[in-house]
C-alpha positions as CSV (number, residue, x, y, z in Angstrom):
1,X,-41.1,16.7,0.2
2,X,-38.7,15.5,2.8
3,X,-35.5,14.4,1.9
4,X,-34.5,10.6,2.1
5,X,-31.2,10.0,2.0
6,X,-29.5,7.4,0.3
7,X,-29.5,3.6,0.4
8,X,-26.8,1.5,-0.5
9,X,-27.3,-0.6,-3.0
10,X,-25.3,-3.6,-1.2
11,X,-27.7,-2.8,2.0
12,X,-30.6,-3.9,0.2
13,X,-29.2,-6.7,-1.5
14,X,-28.2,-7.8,1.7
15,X,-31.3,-7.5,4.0
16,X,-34.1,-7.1,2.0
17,X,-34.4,-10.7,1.3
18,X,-34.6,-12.0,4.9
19,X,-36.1,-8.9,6.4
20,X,-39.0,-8.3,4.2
21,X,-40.4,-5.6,6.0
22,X,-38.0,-3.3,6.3
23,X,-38.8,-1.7,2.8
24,X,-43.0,-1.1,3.8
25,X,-43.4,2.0,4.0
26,X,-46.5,2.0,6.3
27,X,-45.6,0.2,9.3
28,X,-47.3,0.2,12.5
29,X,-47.8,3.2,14.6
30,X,-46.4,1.2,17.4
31,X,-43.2,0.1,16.1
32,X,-42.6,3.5,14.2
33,X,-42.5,4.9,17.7
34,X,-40.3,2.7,19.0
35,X,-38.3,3.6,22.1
36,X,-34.7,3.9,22.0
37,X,-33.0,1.0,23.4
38,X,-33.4,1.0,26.7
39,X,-30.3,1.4,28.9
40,X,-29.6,-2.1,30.4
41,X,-28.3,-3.2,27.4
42,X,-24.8,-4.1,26.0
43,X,-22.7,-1.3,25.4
44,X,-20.8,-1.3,21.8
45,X,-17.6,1.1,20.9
46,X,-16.0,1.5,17.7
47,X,-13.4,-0.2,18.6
48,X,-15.3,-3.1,19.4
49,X,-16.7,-3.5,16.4
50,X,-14.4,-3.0,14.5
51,X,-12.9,-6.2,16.0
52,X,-15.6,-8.2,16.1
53,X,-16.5,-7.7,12.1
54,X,-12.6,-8.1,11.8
55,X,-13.3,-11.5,13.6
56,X,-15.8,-12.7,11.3
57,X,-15.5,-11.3,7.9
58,X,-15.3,-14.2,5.3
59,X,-13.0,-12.8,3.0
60,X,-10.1,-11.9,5.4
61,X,-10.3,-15.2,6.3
62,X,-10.2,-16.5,3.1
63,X,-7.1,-14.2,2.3
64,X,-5.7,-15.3,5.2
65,X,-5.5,-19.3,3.8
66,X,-3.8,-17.8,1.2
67,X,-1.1,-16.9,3.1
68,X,-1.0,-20.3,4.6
69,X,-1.0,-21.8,1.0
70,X,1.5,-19.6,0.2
71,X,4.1,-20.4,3.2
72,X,3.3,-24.3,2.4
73,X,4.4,-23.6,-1.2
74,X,7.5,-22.0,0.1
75,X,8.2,-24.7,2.5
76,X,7.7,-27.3,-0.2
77,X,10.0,-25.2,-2.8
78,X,13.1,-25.3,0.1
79,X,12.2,-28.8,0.5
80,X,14.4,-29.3,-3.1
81,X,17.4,-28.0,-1.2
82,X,17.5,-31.9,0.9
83,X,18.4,-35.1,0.0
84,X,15.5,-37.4,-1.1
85,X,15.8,-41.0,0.3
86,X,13.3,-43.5,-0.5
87,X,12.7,-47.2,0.9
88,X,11.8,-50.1,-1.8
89,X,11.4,-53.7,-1.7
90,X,10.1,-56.0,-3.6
91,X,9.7,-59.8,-4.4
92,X,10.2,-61.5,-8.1
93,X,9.7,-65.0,-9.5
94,X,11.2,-66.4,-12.6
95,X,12.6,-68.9,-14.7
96,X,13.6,-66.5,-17.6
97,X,17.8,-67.4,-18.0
98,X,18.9,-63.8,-18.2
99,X,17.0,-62.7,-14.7
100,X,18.2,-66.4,-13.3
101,X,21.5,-66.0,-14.1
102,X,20.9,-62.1,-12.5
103,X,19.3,-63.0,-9.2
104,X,21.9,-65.4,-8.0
105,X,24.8,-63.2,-9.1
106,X,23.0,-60.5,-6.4
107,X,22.3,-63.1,-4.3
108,X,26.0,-64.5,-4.3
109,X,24.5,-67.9,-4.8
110,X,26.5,-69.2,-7.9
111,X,27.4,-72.6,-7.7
112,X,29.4,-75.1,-10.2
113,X,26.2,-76.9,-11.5
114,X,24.9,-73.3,-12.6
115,X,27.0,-73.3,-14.9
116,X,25.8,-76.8,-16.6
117,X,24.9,-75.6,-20.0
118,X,21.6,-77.1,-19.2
119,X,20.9,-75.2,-16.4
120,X,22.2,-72.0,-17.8
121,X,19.6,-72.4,-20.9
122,X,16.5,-74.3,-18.6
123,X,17.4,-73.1,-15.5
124,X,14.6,-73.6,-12.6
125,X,12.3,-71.1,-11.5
126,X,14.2,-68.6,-9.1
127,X,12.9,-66.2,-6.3
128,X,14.3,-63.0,-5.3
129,X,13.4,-60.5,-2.4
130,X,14.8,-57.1,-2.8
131,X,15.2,-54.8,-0.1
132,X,16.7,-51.0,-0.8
133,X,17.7,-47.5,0.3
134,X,18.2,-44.9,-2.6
135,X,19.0,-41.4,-2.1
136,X,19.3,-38.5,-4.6
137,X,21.3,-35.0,-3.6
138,X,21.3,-32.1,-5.9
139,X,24.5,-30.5,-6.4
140,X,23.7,-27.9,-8.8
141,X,20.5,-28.0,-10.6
142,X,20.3,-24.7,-13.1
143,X,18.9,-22.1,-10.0
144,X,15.8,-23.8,-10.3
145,X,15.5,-24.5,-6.2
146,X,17.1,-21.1,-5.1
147,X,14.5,-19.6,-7.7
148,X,11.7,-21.2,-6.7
149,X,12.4,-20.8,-2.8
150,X,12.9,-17.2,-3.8
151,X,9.8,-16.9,-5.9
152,X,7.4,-18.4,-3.1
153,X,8.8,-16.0,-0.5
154,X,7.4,-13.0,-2.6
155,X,4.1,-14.8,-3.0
156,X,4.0,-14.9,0.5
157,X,4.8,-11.0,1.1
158,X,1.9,-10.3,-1.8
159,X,-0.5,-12.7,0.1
160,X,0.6,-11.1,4.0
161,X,0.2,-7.3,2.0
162,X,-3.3,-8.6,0.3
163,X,-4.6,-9.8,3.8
164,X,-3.6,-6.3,5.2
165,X,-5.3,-4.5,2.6
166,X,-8.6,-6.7,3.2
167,X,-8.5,-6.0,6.9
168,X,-8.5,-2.5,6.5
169,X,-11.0,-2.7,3.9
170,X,-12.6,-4.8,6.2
171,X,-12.3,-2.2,9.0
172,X,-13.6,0.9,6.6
173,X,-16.7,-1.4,6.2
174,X,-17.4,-1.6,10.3
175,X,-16.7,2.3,10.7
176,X,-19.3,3.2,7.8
177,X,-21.9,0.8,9.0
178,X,-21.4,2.1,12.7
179,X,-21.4,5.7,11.9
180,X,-24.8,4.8,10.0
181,X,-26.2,3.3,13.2
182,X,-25.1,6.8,14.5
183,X,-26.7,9.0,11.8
184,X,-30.3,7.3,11.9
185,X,-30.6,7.0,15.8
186,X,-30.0,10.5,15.9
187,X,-32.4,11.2,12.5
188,X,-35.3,9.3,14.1
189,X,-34.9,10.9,17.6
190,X,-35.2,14.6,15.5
191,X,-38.1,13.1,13.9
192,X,-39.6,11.8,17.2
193,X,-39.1,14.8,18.8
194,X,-40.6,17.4,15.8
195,X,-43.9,14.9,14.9
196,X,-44.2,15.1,18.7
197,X,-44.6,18.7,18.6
198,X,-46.2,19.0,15.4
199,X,-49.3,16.4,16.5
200,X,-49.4,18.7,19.8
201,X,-49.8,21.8,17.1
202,X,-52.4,20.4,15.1
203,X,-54.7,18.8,17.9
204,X,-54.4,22.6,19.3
205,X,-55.5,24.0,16.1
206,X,-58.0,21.4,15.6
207,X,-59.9,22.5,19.1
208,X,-59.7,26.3,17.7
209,X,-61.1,25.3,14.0
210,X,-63.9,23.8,15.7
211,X,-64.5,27.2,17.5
212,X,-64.2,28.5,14.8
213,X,-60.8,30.9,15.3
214,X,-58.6,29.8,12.6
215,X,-59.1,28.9,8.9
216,X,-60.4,25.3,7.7
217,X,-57.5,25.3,5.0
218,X,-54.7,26.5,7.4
219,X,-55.4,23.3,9.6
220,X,-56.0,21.2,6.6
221,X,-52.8,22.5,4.8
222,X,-51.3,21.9,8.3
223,X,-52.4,17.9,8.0
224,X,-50.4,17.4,5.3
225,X,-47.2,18.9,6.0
226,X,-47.8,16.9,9.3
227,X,-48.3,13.8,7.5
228,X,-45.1,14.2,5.5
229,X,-43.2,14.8,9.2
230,X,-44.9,11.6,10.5
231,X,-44.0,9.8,6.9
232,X,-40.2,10.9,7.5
233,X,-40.9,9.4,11.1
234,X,-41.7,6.1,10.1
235,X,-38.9,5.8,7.4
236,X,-36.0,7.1,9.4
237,X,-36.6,4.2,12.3
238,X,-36.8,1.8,9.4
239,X,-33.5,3.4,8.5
240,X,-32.4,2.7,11.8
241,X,-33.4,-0.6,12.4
242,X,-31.8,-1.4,8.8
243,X,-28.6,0.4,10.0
244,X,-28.5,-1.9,13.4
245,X,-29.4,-4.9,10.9
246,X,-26.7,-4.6,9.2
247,X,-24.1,-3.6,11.8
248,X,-25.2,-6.9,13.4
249,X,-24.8,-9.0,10.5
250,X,-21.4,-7.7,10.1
251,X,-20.1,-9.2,13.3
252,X,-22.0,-12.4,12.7
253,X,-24.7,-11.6,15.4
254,X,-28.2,-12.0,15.8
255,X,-29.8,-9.3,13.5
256,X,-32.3,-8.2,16.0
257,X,-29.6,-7.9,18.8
258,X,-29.8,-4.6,20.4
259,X,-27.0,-2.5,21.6
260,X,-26.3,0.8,23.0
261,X,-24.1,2.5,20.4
262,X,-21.4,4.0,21.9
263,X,-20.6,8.2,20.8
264,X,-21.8,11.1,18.4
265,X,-21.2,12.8,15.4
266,X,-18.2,15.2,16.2
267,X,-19.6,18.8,15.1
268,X,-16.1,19.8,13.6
269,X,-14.2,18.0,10.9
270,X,-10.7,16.8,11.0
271,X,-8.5,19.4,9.1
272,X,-7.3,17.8,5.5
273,X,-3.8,17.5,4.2
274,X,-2.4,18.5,1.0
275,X,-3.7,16.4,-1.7
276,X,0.5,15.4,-2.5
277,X,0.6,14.3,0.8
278,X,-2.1,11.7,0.5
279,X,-0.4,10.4,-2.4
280,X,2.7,10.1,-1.2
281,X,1.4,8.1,1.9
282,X,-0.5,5.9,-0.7
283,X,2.6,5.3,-2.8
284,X,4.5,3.8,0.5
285,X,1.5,3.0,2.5
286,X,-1.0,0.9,-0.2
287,X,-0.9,-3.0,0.8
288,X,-2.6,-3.8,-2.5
289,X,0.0,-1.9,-3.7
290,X,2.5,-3.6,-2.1
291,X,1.0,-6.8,-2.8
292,X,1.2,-6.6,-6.7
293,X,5.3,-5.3,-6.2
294,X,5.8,-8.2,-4.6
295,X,3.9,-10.5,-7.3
296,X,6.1,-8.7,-9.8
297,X,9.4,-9.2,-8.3
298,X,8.3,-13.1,-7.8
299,X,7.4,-13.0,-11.7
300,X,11.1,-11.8,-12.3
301,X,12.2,-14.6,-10.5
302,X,10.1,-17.4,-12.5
303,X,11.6,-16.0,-15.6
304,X,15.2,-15.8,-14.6
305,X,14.1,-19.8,-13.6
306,X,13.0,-20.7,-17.2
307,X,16.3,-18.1,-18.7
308,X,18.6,-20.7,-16.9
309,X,16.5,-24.2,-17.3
310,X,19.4,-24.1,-20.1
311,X,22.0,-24.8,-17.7
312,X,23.5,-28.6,-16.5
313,X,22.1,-30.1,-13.3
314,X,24.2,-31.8,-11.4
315,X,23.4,-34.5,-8.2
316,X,24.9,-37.1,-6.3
317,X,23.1,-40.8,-6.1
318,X,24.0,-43.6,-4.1
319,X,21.9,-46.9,-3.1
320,X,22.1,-49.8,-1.2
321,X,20.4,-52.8,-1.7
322,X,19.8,-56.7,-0.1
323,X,19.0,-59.2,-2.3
324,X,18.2,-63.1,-1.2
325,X,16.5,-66.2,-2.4
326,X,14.7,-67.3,1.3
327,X,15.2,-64.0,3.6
328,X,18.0,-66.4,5.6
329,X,20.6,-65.5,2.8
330,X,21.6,-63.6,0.6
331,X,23.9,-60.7,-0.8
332,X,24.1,-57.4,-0.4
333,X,25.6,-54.4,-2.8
334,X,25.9,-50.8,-2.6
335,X,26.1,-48.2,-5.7
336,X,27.3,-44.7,-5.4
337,X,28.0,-41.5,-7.5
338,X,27.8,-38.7,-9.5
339,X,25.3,-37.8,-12.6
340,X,24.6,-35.0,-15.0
341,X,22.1,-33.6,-17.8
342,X,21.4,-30.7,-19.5
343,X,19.0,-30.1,-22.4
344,X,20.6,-29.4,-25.5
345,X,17.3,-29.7,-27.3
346,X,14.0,-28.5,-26.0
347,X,11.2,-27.2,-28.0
348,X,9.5,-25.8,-25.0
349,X,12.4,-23.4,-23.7
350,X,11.3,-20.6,-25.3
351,X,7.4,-20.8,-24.8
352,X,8.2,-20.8,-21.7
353,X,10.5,-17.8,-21.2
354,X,7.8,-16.2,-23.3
355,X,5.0,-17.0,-20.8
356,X,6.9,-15.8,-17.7
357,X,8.1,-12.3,-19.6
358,X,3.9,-11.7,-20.8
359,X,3.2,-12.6,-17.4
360,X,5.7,-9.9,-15.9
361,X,4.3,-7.3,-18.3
362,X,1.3,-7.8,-17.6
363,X,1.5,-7.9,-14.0
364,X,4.1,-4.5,-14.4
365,X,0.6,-2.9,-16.5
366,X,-1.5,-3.3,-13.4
367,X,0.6,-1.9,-11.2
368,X,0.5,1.0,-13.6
369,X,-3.2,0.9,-13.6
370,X,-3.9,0.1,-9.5
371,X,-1.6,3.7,-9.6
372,X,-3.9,5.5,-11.6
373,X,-6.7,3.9,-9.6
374,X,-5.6,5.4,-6.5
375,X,-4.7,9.0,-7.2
376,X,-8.1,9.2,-9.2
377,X,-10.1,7.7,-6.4
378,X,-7.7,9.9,-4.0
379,X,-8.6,13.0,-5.9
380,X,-12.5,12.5,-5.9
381,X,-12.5,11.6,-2.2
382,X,-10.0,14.5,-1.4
383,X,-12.5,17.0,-3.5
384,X,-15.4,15.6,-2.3
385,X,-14.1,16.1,1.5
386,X,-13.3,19.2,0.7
387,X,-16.8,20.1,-0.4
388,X,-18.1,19.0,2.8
389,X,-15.5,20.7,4.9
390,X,-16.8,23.8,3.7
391,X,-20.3,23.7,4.0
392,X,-20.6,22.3,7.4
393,X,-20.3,25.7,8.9
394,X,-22.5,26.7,6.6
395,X,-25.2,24.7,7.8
396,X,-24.6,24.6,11.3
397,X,-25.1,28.2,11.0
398,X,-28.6,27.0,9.0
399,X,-29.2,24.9,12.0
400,X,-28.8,27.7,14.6
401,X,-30.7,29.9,12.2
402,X,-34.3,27.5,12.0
403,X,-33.9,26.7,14.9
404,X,-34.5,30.4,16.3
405,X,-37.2,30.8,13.8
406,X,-39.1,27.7,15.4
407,X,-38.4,29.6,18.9
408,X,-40.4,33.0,17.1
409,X,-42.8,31.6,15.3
410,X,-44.2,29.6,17.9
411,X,-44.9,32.2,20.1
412,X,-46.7,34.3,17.3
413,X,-49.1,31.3,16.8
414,X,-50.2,31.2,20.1
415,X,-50.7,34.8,19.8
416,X,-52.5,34.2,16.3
417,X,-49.9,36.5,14.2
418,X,-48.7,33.1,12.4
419,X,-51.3,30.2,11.1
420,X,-50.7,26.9,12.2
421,X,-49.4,26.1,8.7
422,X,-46.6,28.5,9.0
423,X,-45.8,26.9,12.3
424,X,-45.9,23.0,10.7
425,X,-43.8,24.5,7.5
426,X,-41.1,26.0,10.3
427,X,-40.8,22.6,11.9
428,X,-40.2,20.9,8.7
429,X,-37.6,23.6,7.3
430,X,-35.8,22.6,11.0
431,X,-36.3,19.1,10.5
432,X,-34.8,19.2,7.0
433,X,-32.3,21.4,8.1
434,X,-30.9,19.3,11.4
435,X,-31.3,16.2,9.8
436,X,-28.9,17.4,6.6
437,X,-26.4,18.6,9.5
438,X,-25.9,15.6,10.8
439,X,-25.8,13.9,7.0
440,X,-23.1,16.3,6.7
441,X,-21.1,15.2,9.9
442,X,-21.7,11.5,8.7
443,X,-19.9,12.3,5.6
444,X,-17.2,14.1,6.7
445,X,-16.2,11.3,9.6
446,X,-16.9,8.6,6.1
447,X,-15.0,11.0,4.1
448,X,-12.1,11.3,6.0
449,X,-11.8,7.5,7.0
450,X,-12.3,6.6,3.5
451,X,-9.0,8.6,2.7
452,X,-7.2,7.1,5.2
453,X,-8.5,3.7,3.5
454,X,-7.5,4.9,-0.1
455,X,-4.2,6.0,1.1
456,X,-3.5,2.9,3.3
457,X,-3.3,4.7,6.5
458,X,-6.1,2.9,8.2
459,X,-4.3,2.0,11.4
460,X,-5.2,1.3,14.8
461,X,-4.4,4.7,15.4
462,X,-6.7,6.2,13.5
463,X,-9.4,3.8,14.5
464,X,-8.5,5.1,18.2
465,X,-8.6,8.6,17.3
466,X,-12.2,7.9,15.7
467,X,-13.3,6.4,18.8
468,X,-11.9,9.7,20.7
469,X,-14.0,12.1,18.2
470,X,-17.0,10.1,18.9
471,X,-16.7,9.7,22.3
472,X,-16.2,13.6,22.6
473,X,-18.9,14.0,20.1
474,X,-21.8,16.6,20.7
475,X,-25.3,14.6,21.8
């Protein structure tokens, strides 16, 4: 049985629903030997599309309006450092004494007769049109402005280091689903080129069955291993239609959009670094990372905010007013000054400094726990690297090796030492074996860009120096 590789789970949920028929297993002979694409084509780097997911991908742009919402929150907090002025106005009837007696005192309209004690207890209705400026300035107002100013500025580092981290992520996402695009082109050409040879076999050995010159089971026992070769045929450019599927939908394209994939699987892997070394770039390098250090230290700063809520608060007031009777005249007054409060009883003091100090902890615990995250991930990718390091000699050797024994057997059928079954079996050991190669390569280019992701060294310059390997990449 022919092995068949692995599908991501998040492939499936992705594609199978609009592209139905990319799970049949029996699809057309036609389509199954589809041509590559031909050459006229666009042409499509890694660098490329890299971008172009970069462009689209939803959640980066989502994280990125958290930054924005973050630097409005900031502006609005420094916004408490400036005087407030308002404008007000309005316009009052009445004939109650007290406001009589009020409104032409602000309108500097007393006259003798007011002060009949008749009019003083029945005096007639009265209009007054108020027109005003009042400002408030805070003076000193318990750190509550400088905290919250200081607070929002390291919610806006977390939110500019959590977009970081999501564009890398973002960027580990294109490189794996381009290096798959990679991986089955080059499956489905093997595959292509060894049913091609195996059909030629078998229609040979059917011509010297019917003469009689070779044995009815060798050709039959040939069928079969043919038909799994063909079967393996037919999956791997499903495979590779999935792969270009979902490259496409990544970059927000049309999913049956063809494009000449640019580069192939380097035959060496990139020499690792000391596991230590890794971590140490993922201590300093991590934007998650750096994201939750800066959430805590903006915690710290809401609780020392609620710690001195204790403290006076001190501003300056002043207002200016107009008040008339018939907007012709009337009297105007002005009211400046100083004013001061401070809570000497307030049940919900310490609920709150308790809130902002479980907050801290809590946020201090996954820091901690993204830590541990890290160097365990770290350590399984580093190991699992390793592993792959080590056998991809080993099976390029493997790959030298059937391919040689394809070379002698063939020769040996034609000169009826070997059955065609021994042929068909030699072609699928070298199928097996060059297609697990180059599953090998894959991983090792995924391996190592995956611990450049874990230890937040997924730069440009790595992304370049992909491109390079695949560029220089063996065909």
């Amino acid at each position: 049985m022919l092995p068949r590789g692995k599908t991501s789970i998040y492939r499936l949920v992705v594609l199978l629903p609009f592209f139905p028929a990319i799970g049949n297993t029996q699809p057309q002979v036609a389509a199954a030997r589809a041509a590559s694409p031909p050459r006229n084509i666009p042409e499509l780097s890694l660098l490329t599309c890299v971008q172009r997911v970069l462009d689209y991908y939803p959640v980066l742009k989502k994280q990125h309006a958290h930054v924005e919402e973050a630097l409005a929150q900031r502006a609005l907090a420094a916004g408490g450092l400036f005087p407030r002025i308002q404008g007000l106005t309005s316009v009052v009837q009445t004939n109650n004494p007290v406001d009589v007696f009020g409104m032409l005192l602000n309108q500097r309209a007393f006259t003798e007769s007011d002060f009949d004690v008749d009019n003083l207890n029945n005096p007639p209705h009265r209009t007054n049109f108020n027109f005003a400026f009042r400002g408030e300035m805070p003076l000193f107002n318990a750190f509550q402005t400088v905290s919250s100013i200081r607070s929002a500025g390291h919610t806006v580092e977390a939110s500019r280091s959590q977009e970081d981290f999501v564009r890398m992520e973002a960027a580990l996402v294109a490189v794996e689903a381009y290096l798959r695009v990679i991986l089955w082109e080059r499956n489905f050409a093997l595959a292509e080129e060894i049913d091609r040879d195996s059909e030629k076999d078998i229609r040979q050995a059917e011509d010297l069955k019917q003469k009689g010159m070779i044995l009815g089971a060798d050709y039959y026992a040939a069928k079969v291993i043919g038909s799994h070769i063909t079967q393996f045929r037919r999956e791997a450019g499903a495979r590779r239609r999935t792969a270009r599927i979902l490259l496409n939908i990544l970059m927000n394209d049309d999913p049956q959009k063809q494009y000449r994939i640019r580069g192939y699987l380097p035959r060496e892997s990139r020499a690792n670094r000391e596991l230590a070394s890794w971590l140490r770039d993922a201590e300093q390098s991590r934007k998650d990372l750096a994201a939750v250090r800066s959430s805590i230290k903006a915690q710290e700063t809401n609780l020392l905010k609620e710690r001195a809520s204790l403290l006076p608060r001190i501003g300056a007031l002043g207002d200016v007013e107009e008040n008339t009777h018939n907007l012709r005249n009337g009297g105007g007054s002005y009211l400046i000054g100083f004013q001061g409060k401070m809570d000497l009883a307030d049940s919900t003091y310490y609920p709150r400094v308790r809130k902002a100090l479980a907050g801290l902890h809590a946020l201090q615990e996954d820091e901690a726990q993204l830590k541990d995250t890290i160097a365990r991930s770290l350590a399984e990718a580093y190991e699992k690297y390793e592993a792959v390091c080590f056998n991809i000699p080993l099976v390029l050797q493997a790959v030298g090796d059937v391919s040689e024994a394809v070379n002698l057997t063939a020769p040996l059928y034609r000169e009826g030492r070997k059955s065609i079954k021994d042929l068909l079996e030699i072609r699928t050991y070298a199928l097996n074996t060059r297609t697990n190669a180059d599953q090998l390569l894959n991983e090792a280019e995924t391996g190592y860009a995956s611990l450049l992701f874990i230890s937040g060294t997924l730069d440009e310059k790595e992304l370049r120096e992909m491109e390079r390997r695949l560029e220089e990449g063996e065909k």
